[in-house]
N, C-alpha and C positions, 0 to 999 in steps of 0.2 A: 375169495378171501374175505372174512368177516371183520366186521369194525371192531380194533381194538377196544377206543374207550367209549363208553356208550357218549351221545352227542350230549347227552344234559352235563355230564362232567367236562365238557371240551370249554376254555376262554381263550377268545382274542385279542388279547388288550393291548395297547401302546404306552409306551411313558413318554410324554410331553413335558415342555414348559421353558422357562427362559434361558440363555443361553448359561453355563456354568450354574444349574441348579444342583448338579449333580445328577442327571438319568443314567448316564453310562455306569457309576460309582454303585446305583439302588439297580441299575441292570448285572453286573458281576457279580453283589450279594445276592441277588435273587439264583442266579448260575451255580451259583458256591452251595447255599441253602438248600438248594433240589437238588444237590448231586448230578448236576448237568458239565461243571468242574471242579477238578480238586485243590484248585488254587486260585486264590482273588487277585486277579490282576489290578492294577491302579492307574489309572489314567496317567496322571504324573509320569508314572515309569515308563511308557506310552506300551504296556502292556495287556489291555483291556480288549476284552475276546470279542465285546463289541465292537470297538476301533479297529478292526483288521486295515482300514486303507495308512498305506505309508506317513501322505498327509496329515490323515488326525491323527495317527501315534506324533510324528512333529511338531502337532500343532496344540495336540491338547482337546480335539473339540472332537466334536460329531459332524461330519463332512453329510455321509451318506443312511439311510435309515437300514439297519440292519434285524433280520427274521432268526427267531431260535425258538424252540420248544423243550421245555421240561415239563416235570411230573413232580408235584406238589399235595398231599394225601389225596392216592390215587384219580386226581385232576389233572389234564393235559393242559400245557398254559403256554398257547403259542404267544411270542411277546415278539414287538416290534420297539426296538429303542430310535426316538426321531433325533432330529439337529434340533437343535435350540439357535443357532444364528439365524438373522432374517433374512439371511442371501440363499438359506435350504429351506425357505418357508414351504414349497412344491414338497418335498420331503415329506414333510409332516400331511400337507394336505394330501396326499395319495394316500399316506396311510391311515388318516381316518375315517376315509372313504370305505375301506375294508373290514372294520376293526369292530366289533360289538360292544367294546370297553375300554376303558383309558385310565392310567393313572395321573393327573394331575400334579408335579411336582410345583414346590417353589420351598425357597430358601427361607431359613426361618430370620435373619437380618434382612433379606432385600425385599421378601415380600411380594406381593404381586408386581411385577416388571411388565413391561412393555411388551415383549413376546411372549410372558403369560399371555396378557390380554388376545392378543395376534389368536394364539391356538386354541384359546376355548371357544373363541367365537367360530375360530373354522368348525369344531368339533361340534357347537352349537346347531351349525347346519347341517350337518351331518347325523344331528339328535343321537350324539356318543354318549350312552349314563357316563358317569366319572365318578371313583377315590379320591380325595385328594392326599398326599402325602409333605406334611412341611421337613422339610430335610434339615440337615445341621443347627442341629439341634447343641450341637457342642459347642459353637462360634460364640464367640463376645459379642452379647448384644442383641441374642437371636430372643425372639418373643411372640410366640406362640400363637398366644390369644389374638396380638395386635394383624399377625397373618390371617385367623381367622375372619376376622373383622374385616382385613382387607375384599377377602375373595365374598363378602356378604356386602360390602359398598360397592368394590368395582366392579364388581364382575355380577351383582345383581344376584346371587345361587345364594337357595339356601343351605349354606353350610354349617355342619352338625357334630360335635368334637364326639367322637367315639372311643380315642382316648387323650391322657394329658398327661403331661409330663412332669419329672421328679427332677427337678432340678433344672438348670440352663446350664449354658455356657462349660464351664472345665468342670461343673457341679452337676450336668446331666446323665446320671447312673442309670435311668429306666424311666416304665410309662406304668400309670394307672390305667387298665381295663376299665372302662363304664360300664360293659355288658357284664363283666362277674366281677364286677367289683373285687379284683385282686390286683398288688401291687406287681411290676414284673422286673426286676431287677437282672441284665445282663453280665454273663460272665465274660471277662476278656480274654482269661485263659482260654477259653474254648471258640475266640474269635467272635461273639456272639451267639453260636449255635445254640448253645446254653443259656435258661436265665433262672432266676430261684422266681417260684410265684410266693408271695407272700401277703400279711395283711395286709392293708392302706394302712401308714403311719399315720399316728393320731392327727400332727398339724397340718394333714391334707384331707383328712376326713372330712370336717364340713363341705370345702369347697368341692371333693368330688361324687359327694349327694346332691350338690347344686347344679355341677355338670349332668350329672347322671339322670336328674328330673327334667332337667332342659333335652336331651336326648330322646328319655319317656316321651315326651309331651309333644316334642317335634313326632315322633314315629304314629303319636296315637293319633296325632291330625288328620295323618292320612288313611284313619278306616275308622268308620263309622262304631263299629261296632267295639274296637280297640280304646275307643275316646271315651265309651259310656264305660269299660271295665276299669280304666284307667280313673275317671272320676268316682267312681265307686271304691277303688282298692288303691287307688294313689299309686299304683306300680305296674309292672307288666313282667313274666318272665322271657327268660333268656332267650328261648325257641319263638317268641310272641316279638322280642324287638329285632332277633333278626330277620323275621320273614317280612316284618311290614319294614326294614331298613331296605332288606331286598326291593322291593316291591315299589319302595318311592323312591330308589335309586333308579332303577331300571325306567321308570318314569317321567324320573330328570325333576323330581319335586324335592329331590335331597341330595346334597353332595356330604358322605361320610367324611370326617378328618381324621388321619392317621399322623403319628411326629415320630421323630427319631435321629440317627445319625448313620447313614449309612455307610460314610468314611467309618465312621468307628463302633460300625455293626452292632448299632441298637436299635432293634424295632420292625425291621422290616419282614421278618414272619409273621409280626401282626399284618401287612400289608397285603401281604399273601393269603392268610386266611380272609380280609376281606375279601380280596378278588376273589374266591371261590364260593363264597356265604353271599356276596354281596350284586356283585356284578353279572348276566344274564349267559346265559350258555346262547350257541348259535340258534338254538329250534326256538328261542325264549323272543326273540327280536319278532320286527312286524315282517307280514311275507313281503319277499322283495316283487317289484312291479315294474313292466314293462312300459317306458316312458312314451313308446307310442300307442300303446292301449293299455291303460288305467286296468282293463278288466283281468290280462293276464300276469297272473298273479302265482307266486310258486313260495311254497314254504320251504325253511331247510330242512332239507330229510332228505336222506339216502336213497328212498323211494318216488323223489318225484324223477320228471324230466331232466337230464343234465343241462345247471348251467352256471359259468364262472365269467370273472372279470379279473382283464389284464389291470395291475397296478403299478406295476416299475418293471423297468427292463434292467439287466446290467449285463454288463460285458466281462464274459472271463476267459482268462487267457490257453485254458485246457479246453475247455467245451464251446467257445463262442456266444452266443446271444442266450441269455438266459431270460426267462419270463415269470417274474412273481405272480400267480396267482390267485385268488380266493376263491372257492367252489362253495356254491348258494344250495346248489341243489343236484341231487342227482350219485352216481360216481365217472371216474374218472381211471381207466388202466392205458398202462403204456405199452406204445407201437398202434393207437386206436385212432381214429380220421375221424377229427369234430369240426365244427364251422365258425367260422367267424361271421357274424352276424353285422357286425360292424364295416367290414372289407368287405364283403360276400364273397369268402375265400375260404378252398376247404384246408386245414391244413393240420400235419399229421405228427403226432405225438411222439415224441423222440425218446425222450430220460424224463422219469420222474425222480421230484428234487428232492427231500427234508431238508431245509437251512439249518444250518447253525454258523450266523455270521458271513461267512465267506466259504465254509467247509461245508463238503455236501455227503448225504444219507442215501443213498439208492432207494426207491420204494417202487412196489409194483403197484399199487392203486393209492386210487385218493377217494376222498367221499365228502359228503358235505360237511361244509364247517371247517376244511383244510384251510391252510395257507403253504403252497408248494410253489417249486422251481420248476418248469419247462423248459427242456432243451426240442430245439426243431421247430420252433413258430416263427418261421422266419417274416412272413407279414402280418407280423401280431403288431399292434402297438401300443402305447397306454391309452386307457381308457377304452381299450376295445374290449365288444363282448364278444364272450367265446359259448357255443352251446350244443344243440343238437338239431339238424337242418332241416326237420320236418317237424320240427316243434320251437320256431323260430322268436328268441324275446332280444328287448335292445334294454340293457340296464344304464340306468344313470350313471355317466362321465366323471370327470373330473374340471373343474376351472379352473386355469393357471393362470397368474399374474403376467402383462405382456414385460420385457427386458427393458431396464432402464440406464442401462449404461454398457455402451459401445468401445470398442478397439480394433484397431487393423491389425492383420498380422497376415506374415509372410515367411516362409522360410528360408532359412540361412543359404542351401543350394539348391538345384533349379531339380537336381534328382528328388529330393523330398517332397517336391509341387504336388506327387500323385499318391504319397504316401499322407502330407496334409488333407488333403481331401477328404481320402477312405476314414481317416481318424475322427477327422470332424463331425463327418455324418454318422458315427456309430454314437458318438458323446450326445451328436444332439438327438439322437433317436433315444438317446438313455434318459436324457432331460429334457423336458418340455420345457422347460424356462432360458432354456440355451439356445438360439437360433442362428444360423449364419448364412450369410447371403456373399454376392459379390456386385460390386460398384463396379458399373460398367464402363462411368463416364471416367474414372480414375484408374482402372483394372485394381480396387485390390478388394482380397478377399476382407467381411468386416463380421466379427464374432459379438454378440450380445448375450447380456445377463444381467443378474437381479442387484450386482454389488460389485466392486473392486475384488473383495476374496474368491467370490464366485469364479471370476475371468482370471483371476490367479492360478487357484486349484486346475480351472482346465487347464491352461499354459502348462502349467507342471507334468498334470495326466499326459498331455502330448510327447512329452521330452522323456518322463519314465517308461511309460507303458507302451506307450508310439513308437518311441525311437527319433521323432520329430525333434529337432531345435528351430525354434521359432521365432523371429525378430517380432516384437509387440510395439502398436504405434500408443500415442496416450490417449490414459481414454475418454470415452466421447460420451454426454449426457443424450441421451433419447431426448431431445426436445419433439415438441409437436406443433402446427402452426394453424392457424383460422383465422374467419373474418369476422370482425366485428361489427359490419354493419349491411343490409342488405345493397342490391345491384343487381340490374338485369341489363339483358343485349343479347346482339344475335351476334352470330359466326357463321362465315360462308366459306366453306370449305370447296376450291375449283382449282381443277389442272386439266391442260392440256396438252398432252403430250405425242400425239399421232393415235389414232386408232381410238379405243374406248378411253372416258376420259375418266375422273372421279370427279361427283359433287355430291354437299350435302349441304342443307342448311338447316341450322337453329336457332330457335331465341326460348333465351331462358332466365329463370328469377332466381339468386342465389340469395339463402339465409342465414343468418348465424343458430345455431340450436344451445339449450342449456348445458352448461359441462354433461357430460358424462353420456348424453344422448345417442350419441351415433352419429352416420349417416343416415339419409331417409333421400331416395329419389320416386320424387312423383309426377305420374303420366297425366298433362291435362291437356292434350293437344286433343282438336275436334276437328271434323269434317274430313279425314282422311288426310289431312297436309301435309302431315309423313307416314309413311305405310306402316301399320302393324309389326311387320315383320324387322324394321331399322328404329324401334323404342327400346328394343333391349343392348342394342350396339349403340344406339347412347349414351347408355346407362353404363354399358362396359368402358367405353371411352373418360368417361368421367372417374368409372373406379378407379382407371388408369392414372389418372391425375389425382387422384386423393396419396399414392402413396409415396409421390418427392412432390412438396407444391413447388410453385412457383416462386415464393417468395424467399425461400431460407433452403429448399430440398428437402425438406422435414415431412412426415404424415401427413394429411388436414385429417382432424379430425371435431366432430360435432359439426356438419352442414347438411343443410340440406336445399337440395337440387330441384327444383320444378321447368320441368321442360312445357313450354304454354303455346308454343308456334313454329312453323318451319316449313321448309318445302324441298322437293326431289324434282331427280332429272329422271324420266321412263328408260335410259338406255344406259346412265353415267353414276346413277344412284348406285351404291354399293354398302354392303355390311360394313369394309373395311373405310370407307369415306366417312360414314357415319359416327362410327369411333372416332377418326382425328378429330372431327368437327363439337364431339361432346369434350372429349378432354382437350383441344385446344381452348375452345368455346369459356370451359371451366376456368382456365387459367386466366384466360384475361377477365374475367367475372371477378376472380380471387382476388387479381390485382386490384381492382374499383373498389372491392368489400375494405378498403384496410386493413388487411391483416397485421395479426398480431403473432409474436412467436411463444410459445406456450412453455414452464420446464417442471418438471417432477421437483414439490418438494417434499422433506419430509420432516415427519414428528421425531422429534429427539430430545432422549432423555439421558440426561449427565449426573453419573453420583460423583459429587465429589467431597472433602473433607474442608469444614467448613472457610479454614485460612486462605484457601485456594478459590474461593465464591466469587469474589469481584473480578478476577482472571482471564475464570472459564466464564463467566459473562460478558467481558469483554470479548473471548471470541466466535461466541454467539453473534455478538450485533457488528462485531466488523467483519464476517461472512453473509450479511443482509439476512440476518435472521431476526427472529421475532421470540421472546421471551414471553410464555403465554403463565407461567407458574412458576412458585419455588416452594417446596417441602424438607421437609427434615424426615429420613427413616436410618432408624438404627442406628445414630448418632452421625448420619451423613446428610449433607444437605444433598436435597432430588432438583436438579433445575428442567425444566421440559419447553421446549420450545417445537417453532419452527423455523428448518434453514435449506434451502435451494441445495440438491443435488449438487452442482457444476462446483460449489463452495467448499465442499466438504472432503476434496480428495485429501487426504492425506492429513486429514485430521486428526485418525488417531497416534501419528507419532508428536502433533505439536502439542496433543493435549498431556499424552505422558511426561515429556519434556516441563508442560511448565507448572507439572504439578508432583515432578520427582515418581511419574507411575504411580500414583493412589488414586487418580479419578480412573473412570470409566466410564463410556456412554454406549447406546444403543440407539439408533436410528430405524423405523422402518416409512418406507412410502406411502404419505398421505392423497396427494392429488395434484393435480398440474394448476399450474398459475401466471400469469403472463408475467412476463420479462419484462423490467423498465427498459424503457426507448433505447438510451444511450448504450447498456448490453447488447440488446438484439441487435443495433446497428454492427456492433465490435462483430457478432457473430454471423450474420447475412454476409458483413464484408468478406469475410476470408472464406464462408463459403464459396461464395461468387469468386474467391480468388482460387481457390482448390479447384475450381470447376465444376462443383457438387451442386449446383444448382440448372434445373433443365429448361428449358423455355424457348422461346420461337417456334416457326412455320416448321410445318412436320409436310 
């Protein structure tokens, strides 16, 4: 079966950006415009073909990152719409891990936000080109330029207005073109689809010859020989500014600016012919490379070697485990046996998918440059690569943030025990930022994630989709615990108990390391004092103890271990001795270090309306927070602080409360920082009263 669209016409893109910019509103108009549906759903109404989960129709937001493709003058334009909350920040980062292009939203009042910043810098690393699009363009207050401005200070890009706007607020009727300098006036009868192109009115003609030289001038920077014709004729045509806009997009030396109102369907077919003029087709990207040899390298093309990468899983309730993938190179037919390179597992191709949202397209092949569903990968998981097994590549992963906030939870009756379980493990194999364990010392099962909504949403998933009712305990801050100062000593590990006995012994130096370090264990014992073969069962004994210390039951994290002396019995020495002896060994080291107890806090930023400033400052600094900034955007005061996780629960109902619903903040996780004494004491106590803390002779 031959490839439809040839690969230069195929785009990847995603829409990003802060939470409530509007992506889901600029993803339906784009659905509506391609003829992908014949009706614009509204978030609002919780109608929105990207919202299929129950919860965001509820809730209003983007829970989960949802896959669709249309056709756009005959361009295939697979689009990924992400979450804009910081508790699906994994969301967005799997998807532009996949993606060859992005649209950049933000709102024309809020401006660059807080999870803007969050996702360009993911997409940074990921060297994603980007559009930018400022939205609501209609709102009181919304200001164009000043967004501009923003994404050129904060965010460091050079951004480049491709077009501008006719009007603001209840006055914004359309956009002036800078590449053919015509006006583009939207019809509302026709929903948008329609718009009249007309002159530039005269009182906007200066300022968009000013625009429009500034655009020149940006594009001719980037080629040599564009700069010399451009200084010689002061201008460039229309095919000449888009190929070098192409060219330093795709480069990341220009971020184009697009505005509009996507609630009220103005502009975003120009957003569309960007992405096609603008942003890089799959074959256009650098080859992708094998992360354990540099040297194997595969372009996308139909004709290399197959090879793709898993990005999200989800769970459907018709077909079972479904597997999003991206195919780099090669093709891809169903009922075919590829390998996972990752797992080193063969595993055999079931259904192939076309997404749209939640609703699936049967296909018989794929090819490069896809973005498709797999049903039958049953030990797929994310970030694993998938390929061909005699031509074996490992592509680069994903990194996910670790869970900063804990809850028990147990079910209502003792029949659901086995039904909880199956459910848990599919959620956390769907989400890498969801993890659950069980406490052995208290028996109960304890679920983590990135936020309060996060551990929400799953509760909920459990109850509708499960069938689970779940009793939830409150929840619990990820604290982390270390030492702050060094300590050495040995530990002798001896029993005897009839027949072979166990010994081990050690001495060793414990360190504090700089945040964010790690662990590091290192071997410097000499003369054989303990065998070769019992320095790795140290070293496991000790990992053993990093993950409930001593002091609080918490992680340790940032130490590092040197083991400098020790000695064995020839008949009593054991693998299994030598572990107790490293992780008991550790603990009482921990103890001597003084530890300290560690807690997530975070960067938080509050818009609120100025009458309400002294307020929401006060409960900034009576939740031991730190007030690092205050701004004014769009006639809102910006306050940005920091404030300790453990502080924060339920802030956002006392923040609506004392401001009648007109403030709003967003938080996300900046870094860990110790706990004042008199806290951590409140908090050791009751662990040690829970029995959450381990410690004594093993």
């Amino acid at each position: 079966m031959a490839r439809q669209v040839p690969l230069s016409k195929v785009r990847n893109i995603g829409i990003m950006a802060h939470i409530d910019a509007g992506k889901t509103t600029v993803s339906e108009r784009i659905l509506y415009y391609t003829g992908r549906s014949h009706k614009i759903g509204e978030v609002h109404d919780g109608a929105a073909t990207m919202d299929w989960m129950i919860q965001e129709q509820e809730r209003g937001i983007t829970i989960t990152s949802a896959a669709t493709t249309c056709m756009w003058k005959d361009h295939m334009i697979s689009i990924i719409d992400t979450p804009g909350h910081v508790d699906f920040t994994m969301e967005v980062e799997r998807a532009l891990r996949v993606l060859d292009g992005a649209i950049a939203l933000y709102c024309a009042v809020g401006g660059v936000q807080p999870q803007s910043e969050t996702v360009w810098h993911q997409s940074e690393r990921y060297e994603v080109p980007k559009i930018a699009f400022v939205n609501k363009m209609d709102r009181i207050g919304a200001d164009y330029f000043g967004v501009v401005e923003g994404i050129q200070k904060m965010l460091g890009a050079n951004a480049v207005p491709v077009v501008i706007p006719i009007g603001a607020s209840d006055e914004f009727i359309g956009v002036i073109h800078l590449i053919t300098m015509k006006a583009l006036i939207f019809k509302e009868e026709s929903q948008g689809a329609e718009w009249d192109e007309i002159e530039i009115p005269a009182d906007l003609l200066e300022s968009a010859k000013e625009w429009r030289a500034n655009l020149v001038e940006k594009c001719a920077e980037q080629d040599e020989e564009m700069l010399e014709k451009f200084f010689a004729e002061g201008d460039l045509s229309e095919d000449e500014i888009w190929k070098i806009l192409r060219k330093a997009t795709c480069s990341r030396q220009v971020v184009p600016v697009f505005c509009g109102s996507a609630f009220k369907n103005k502009g975003v077919q120009q957003v569309l012919d960007g992405v096609i003029k603008i942003l890089p087709a799959p074959n256009e990207i650098p080859p992708i490379i094998c992360t354990r040899d540099p040297e194997n390298q595969r372009r996308v093309n139909d004709d290399e070697v197959f090879s793709a990468l898993a990005f999200k899983i989800m769970t459907d309730k018709h077909m079972g485990k479904l597997i999003y993938l991206r195919l780099y190179s090669g093709t891809m037919v169903a009922g075919t046996t590829i390998w996972n390179s990752t797992q080193q597992k063969k595993q055999r191709i079931g259904r192939l998918l076309r997404m749209h949202a939640n609703r699936q397209e049967a296909i018989d092949m794929a090819v490069a440059g896809d973005i498709v569903a797999v049903a039958g990968l049953t030990d797929t998981k994310t970030g694993d690569t998938l390929c061909d097994k005699d031509n074996e590549i490992f592509l680069e992963s994903m990194d996910f943030p670790a869970p900063v906030i804990s809850i028990s939870i147990k079910p209502e009756s003792n029949a659901d025990n086995e039904k909880l379980g199956e459910a848990l493990h599919r959620l956390a194999d769907e989400d890498p930022t969801f993890t659950v364990s069980f406490d052995h010392e208290t028996h109960e099962t304890v679920i983590a994630g990135m936020g309060e909504l996060h551990l929400e949403i799953i509760v909920d998933r459990l109850k509708r989709e499960f069938g689970v009712v779940a009793e939830v305990g409150r929840p619990e801050v990820a604290y982390r615990e270390t030492a702050t100062c060094s300590s050495d000593g040995a530990y002798k590990h001896s029993k005897q108990s009839g027949g072979r006995g166990q010994f081990a012994h050690v001495k060793m130096v414990l360190e504090p390391r700089n945040p964010g370090e790690g662990f590091e264990f290192i071997n410097e014992v000499v003369g054989g004092r303990i065998p070769q073969e019992y320095i790795p069962s140290v070293e496991k004994g000790v990992i053993q103890a990093l993950e409930a210390g001593p002091f609080a039951g918490y992680p340790v994290v940032d130490m590092q271990v040197r083991l400098v002396d020790g000695s064995y019995h020839d008949v009593d020495s054991s693998d299994f001795a030598f572990q107790i002896a490293g992780r008991q060994g550790f603990k009482a080291l921990m103890l001597q270090g003084q530890p300290e107890l560690l807690e997530p806090v975070m960067s938080i930023e509050i818009t609120t309306p100025d009458e309400y400033m002294g307020a929401v400052n006060g409960t900034v600094c009576q939740r031991r927070g730190r007030i690092e900034s205050m701004d004014e955007r769009g006639g809102m005061k910006i306050v940005k602080g920091m404030v300790p996780l453990s502080e924060m629960f339920g802030y956002s109902n006392t923040i609506r409360s004392l401001t009648q619903g007109r403030a709003s903040f967003s938080m996300t996780f900046e870094r860990y920082e110790a706990v004042p004494f008199s806290i951590a004491e409140e908090v050791v106590k009751k662990r040690r009263a829970e029995g959450k803390v381990r410690g004594g002779e093993e």
